[in-house]
Biopython code that builds the backbone (N, CA, C, O; Angstrom):
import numpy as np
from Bio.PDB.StructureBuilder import StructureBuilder

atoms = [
    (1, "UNK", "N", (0.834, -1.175, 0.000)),
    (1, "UNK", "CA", (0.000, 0.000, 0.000)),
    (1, "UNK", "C", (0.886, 1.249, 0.000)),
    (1, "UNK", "O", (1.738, 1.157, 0.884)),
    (2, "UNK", "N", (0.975, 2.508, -0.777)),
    (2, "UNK", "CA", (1.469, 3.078, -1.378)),
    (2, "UNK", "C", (1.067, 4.345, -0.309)),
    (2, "UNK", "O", (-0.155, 4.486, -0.252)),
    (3, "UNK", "N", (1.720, 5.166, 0.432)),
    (3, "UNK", "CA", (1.121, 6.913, 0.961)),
    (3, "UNK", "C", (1.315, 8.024, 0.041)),
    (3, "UNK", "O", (2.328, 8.088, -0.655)),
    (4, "UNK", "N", (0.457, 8.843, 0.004)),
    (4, "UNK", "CA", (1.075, 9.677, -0.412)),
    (4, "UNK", "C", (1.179, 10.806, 0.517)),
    (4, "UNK", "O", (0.176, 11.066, 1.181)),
    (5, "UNK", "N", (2.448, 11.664, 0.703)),
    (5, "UNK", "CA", (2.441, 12.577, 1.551)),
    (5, "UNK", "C", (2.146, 13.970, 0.788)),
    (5, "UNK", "O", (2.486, 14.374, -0.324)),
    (6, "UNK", "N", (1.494, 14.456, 1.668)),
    (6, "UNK", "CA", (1.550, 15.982, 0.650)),
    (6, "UNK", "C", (1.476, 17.389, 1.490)),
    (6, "UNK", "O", (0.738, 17.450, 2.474)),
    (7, "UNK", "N", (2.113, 18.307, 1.156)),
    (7, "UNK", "CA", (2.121, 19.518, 1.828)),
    (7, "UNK", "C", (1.383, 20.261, 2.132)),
    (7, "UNK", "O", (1.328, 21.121, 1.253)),
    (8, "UNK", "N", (0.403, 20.566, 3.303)),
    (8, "UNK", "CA", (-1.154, 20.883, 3.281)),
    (8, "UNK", "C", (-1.357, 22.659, 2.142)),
    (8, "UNK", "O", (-2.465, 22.815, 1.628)),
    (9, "UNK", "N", (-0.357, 23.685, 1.909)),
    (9, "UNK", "CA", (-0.222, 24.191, 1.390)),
    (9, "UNK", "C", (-0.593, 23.829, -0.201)),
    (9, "UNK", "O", (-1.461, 24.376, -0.881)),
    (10, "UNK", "N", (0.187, 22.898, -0.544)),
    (10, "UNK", "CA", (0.430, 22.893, -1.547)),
    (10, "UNK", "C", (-0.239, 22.074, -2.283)),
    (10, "UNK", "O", (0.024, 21.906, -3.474)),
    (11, "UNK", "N", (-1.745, 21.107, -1.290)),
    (11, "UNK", "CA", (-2.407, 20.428, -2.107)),
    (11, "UNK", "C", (-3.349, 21.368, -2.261)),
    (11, "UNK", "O", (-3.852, 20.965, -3.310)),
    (12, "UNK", "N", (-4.086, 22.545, -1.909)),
    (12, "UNK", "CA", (-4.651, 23.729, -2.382)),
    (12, "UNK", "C", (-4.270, 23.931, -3.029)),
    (12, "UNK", "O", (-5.086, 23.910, -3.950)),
    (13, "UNK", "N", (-3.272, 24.221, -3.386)),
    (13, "UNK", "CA", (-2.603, 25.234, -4.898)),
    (13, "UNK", "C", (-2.969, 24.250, -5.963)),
    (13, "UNK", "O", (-3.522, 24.634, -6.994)),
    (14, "UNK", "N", (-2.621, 22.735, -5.706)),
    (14, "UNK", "CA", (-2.899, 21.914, -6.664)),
    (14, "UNK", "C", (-4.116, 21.925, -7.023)),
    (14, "UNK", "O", (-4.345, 21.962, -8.232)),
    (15, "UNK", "N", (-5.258, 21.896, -6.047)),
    (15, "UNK", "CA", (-6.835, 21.906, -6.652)),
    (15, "UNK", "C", (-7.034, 23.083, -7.261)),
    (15, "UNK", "O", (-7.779, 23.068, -8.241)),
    (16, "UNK", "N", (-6.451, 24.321, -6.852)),
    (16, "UNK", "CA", (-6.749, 25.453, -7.774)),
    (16, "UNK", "C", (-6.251, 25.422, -9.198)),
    (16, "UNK", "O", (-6.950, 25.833, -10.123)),
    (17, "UNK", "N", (-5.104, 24.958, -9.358)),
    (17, "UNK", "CA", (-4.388, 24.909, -10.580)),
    (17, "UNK", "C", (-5.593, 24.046, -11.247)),
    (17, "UNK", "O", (-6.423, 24.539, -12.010)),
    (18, "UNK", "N", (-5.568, 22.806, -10.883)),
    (18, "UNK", "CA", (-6.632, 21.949, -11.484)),
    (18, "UNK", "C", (-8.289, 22.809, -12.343)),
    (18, "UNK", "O", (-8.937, 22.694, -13.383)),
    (19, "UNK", "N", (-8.301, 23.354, -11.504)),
    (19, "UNK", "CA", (-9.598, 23.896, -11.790)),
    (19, "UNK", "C", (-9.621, 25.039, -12.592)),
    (19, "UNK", "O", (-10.580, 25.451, -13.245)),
    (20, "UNK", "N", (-8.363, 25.588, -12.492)),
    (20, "UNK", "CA", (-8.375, 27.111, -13.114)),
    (20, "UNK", "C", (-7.832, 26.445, -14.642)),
    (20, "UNK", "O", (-8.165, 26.841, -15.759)),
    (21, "UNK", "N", (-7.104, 25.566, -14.381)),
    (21, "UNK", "CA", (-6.756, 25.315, -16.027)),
    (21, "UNK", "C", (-8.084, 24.584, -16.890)),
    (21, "UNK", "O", (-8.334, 24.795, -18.077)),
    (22, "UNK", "N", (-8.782, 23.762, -16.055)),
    (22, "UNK", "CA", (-9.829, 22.930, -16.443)),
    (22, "UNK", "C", (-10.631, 24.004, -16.947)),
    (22, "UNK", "O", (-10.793, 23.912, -18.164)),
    (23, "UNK", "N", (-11.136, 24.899, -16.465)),
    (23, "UNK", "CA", (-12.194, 26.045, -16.956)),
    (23, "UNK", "C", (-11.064, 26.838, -17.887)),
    (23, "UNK", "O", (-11.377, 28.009, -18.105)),
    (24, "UNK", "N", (-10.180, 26.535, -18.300)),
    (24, "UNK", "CA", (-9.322, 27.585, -19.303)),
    (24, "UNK", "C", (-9.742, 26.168, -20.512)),
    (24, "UNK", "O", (-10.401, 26.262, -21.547)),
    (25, "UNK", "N", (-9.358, 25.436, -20.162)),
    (25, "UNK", "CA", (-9.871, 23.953, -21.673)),
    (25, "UNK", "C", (-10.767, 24.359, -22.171)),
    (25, "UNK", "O", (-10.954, 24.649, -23.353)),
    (26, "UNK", "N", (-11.919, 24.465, -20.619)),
    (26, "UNK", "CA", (-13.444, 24.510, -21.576)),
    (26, "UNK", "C", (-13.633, 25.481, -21.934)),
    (26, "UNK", "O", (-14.437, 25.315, -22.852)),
    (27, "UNK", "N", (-13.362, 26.841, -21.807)),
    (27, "UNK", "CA", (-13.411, 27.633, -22.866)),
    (27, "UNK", "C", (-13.188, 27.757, -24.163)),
    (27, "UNK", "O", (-13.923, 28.146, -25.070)),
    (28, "UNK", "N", (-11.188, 27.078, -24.144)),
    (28, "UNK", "CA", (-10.633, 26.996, -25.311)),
    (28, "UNK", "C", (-11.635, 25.891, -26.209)),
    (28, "UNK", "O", (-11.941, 26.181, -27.366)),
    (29, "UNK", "N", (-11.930, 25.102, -25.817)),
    (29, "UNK", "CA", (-12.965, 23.693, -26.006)),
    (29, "UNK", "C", (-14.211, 24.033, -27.146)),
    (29, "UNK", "O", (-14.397, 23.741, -28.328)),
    (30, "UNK", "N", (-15.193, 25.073, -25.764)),
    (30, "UNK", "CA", (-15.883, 25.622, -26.726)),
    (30, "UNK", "C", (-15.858, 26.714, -27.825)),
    (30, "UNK", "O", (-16.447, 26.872, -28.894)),
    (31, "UNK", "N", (-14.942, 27.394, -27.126)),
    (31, "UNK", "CA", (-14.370, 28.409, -28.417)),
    (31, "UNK", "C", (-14.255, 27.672, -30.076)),
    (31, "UNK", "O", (-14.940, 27.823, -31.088)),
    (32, "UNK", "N", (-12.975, 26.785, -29.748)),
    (32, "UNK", "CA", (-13.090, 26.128, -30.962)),
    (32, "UNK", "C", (-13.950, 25.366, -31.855)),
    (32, "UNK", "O", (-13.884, 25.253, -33.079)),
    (33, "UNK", "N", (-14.826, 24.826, -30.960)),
    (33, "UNK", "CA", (-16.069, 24.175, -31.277)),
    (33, "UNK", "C", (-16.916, 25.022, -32.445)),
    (33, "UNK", "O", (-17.384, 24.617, -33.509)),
    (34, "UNK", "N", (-16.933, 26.353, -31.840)),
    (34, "UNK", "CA", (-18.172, 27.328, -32.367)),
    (34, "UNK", "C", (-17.147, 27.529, -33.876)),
    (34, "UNK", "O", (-17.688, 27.512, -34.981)),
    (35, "UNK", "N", (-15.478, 27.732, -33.704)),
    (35, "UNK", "CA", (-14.980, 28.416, -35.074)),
    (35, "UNK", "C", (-14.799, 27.167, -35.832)),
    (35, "UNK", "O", (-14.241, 27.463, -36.889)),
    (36, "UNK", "N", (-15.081, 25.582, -35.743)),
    (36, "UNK", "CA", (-15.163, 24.528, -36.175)),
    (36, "UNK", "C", (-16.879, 24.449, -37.057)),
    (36, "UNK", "O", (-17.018, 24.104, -38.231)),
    (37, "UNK", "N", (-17.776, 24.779, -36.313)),
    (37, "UNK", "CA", (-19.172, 24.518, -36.662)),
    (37, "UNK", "C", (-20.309, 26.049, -37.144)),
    (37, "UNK", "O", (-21.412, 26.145, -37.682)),
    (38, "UNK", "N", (-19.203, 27.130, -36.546)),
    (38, "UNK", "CA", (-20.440, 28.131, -36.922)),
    (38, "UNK", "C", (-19.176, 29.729, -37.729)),
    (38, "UNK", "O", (-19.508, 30.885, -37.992)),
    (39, "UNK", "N", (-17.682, 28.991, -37.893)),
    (39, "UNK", "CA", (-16.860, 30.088, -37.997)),
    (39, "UNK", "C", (-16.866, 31.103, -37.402)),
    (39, "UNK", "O", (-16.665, 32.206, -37.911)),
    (40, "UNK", "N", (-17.166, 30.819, -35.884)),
    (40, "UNK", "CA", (-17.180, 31.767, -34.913)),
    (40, "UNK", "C", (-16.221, 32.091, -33.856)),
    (40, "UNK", "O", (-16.260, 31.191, -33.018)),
    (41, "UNK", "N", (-15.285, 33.099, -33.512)),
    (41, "UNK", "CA", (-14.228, 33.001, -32.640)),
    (41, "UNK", "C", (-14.517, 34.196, -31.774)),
    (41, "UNK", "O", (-14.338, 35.375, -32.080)),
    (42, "UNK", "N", (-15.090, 33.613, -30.410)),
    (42, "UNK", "CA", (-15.353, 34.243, -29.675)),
    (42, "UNK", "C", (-14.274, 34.985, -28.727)),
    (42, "UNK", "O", (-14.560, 36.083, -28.250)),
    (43, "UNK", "N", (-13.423, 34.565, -28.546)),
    (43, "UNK", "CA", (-12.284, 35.136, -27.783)),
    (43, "UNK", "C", (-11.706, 36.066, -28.593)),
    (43, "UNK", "O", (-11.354, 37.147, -28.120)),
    (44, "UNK", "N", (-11.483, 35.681, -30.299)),
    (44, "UNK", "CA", (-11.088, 37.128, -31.071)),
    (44, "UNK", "C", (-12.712, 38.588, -31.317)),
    (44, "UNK", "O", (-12.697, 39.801, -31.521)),
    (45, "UNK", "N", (-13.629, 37.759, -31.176)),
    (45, "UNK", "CA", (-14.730, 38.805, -30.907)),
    (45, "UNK", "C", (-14.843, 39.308, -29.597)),
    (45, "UNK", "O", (-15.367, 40.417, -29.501)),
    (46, "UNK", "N", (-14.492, 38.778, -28.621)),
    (46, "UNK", "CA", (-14.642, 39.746, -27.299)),
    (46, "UNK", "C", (-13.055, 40.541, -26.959)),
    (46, "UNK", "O", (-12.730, 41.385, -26.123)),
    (47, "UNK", "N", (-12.383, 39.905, -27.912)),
    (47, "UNK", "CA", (-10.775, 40.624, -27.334)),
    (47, "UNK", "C", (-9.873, 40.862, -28.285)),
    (47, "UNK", "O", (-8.648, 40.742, -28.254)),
    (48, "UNK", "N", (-10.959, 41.389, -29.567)),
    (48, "UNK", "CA", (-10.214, 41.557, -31.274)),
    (48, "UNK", "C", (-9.858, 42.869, -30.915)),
    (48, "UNK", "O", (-8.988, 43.256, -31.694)),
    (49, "UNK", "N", (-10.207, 43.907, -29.902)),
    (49, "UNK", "CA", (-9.409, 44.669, -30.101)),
    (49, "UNK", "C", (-8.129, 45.341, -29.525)),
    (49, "UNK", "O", (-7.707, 46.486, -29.356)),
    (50, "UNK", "N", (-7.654, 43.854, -29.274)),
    (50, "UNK", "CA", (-6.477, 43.797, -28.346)),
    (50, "UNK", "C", (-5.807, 42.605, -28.586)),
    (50, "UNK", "O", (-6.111, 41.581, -27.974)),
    (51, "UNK", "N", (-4.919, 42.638, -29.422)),
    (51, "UNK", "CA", (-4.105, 41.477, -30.166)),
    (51, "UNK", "C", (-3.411, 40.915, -28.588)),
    (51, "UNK", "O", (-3.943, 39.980, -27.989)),
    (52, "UNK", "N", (-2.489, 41.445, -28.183)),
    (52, "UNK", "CA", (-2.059, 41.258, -26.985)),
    (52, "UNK", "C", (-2.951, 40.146, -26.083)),
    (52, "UNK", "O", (-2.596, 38.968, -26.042)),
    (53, "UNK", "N", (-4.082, 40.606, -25.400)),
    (53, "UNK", "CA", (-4.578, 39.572, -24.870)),
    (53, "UNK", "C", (-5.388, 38.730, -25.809)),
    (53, "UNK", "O", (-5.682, 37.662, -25.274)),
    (54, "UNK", "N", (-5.775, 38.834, -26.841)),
    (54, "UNK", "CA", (-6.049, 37.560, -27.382)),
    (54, "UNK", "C", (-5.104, 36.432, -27.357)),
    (54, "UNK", "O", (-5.261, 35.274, -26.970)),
    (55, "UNK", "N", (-3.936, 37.128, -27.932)),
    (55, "UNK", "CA", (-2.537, 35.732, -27.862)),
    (55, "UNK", "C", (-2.740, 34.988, -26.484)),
    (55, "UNK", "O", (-2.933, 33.782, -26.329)),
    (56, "UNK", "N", (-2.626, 36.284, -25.208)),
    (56, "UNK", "CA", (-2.476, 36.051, -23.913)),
    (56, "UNK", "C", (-3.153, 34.593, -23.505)),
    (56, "UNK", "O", (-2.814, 33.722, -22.704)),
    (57, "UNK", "N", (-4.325, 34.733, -24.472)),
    (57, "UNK", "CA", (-6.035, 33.747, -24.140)),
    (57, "UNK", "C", (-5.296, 32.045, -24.796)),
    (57, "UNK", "O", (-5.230, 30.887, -24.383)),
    (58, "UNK", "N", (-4.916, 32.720, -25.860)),
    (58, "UNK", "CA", (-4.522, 31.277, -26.764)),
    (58, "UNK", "C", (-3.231, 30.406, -26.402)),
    (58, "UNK", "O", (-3.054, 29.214, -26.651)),
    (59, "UNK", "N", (-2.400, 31.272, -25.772)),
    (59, "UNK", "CA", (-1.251, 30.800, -24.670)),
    (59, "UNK", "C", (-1.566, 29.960, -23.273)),
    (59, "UNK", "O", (-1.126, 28.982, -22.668)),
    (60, "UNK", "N", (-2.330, 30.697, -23.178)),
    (60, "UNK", "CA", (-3.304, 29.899, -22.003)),
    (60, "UNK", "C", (-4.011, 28.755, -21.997)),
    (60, "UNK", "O", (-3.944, 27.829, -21.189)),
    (61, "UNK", "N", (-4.767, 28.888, -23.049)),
    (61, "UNK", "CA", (-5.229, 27.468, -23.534)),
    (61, "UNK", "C", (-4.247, 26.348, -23.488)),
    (61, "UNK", "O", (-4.311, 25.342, -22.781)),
    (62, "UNK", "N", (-3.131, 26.747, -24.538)),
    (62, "UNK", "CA", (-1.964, 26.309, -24.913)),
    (62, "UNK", "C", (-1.230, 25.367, -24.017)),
    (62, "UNK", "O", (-0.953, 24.177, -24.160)),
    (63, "UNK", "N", (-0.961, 26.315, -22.941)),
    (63, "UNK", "CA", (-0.830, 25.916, -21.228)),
    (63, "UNK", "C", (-1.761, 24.887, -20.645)),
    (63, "UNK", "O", (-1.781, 23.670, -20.462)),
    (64, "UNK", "N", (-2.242, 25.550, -20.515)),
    (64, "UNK", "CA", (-3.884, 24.789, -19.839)),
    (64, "UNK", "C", (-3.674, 23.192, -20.786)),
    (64, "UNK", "O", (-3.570, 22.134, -20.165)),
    (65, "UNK", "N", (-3.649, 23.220, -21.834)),
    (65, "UNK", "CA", (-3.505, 21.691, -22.943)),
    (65, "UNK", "C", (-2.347, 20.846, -22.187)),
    (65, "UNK", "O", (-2.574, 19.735, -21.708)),
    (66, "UNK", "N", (-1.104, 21.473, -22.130)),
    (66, "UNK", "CA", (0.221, 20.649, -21.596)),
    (66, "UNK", "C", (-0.315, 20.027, -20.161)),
    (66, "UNK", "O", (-0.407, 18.811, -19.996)),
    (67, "UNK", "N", (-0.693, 21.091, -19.038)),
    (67, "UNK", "CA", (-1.011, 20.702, -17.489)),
    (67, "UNK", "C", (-2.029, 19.613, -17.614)),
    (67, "UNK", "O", (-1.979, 18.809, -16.684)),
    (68, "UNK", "N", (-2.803, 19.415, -18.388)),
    (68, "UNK", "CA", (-4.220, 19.105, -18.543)),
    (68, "UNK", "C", (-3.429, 17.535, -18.837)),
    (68, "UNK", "O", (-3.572, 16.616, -18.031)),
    (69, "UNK", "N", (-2.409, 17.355, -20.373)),
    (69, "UNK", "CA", (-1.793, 16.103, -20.664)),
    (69, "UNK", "C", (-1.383, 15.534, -19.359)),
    (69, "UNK", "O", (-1.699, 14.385, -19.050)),
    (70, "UNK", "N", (-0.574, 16.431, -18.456)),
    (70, "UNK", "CA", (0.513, 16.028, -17.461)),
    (70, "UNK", "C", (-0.071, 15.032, -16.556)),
    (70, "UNK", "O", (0.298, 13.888, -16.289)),
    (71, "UNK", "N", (-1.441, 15.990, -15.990)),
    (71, "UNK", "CA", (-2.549, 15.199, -14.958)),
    (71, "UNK", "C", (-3.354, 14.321, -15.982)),
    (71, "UNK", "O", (-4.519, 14.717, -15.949)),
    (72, "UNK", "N", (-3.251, 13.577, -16.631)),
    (72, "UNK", "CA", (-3.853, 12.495, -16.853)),
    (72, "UNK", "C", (-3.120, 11.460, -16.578)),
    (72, "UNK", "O", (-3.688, 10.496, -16.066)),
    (73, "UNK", "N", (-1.679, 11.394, -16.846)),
    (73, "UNK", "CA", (-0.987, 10.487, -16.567)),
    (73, "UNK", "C", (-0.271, 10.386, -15.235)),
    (73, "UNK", "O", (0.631, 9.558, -15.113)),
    (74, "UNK", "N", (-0.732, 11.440, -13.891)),
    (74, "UNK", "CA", (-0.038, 11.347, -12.902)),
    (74, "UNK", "C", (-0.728, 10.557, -12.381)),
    (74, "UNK", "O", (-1.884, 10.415, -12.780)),
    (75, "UNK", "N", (-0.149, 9.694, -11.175)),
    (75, "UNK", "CA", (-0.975, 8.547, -10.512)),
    (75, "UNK", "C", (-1.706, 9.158, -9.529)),
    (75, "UNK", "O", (-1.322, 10.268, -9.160)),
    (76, "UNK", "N", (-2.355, 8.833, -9.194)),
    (76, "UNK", "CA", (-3.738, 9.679, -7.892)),
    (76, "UNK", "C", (-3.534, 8.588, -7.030)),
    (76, "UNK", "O", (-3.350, 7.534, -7.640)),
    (77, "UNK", "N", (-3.502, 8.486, -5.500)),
    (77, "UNK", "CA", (-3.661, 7.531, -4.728)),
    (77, "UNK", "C", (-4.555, 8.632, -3.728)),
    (77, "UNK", "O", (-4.569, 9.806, -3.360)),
    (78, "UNK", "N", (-5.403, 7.107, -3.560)),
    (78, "UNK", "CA", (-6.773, 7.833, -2.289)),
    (78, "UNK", "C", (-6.782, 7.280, -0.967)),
    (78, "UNK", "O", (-7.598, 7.681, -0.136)),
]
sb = StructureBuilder()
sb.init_structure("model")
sb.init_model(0)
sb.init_chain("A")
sb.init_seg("    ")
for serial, (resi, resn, name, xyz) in enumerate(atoms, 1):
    if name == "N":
        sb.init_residue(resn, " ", resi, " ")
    sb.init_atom(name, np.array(xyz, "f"), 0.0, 1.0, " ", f" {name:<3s}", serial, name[0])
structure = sb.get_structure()
């Protein structure tokens, strides 16, 4: 039987990360969805007039994609 120890700090940070990237997917998720099915890009329509944070948005996603790979393959013990 396997423990896992964890830093009471730092398993908060972990559920936040979790969650803040998870709601960055589903955005990116549905975003793409809509410019896949209706040629609609909502993140360049709410933030076309600011090249800057649009990238900012798509970097994020970007991000959010790698963390998202990482935790699928980390082992979870309960």
């Amino acid at each position: 039987m396997k423990r896992s120890f964890k830093i009471k700090g730092g398993e908060n940070m972990n559920r936040f990360l979790d969650k803040f990237f998870m709601l960055i997917l589903v955005i990116g998720g549905i975003n793409w969805g809509l410019v896949g099915i209706a040629n609609l890009d909502l993140v360049n329509k709410f933030l076309g007039f600011s090249l800057t944070l649009t990238k900012i948005v798509y970097i994020l996603v970007g991000i959010s994609g790698i963390y998202g790979l990482t935790r699928l393959f980390k082992p979870t013990y309960y």
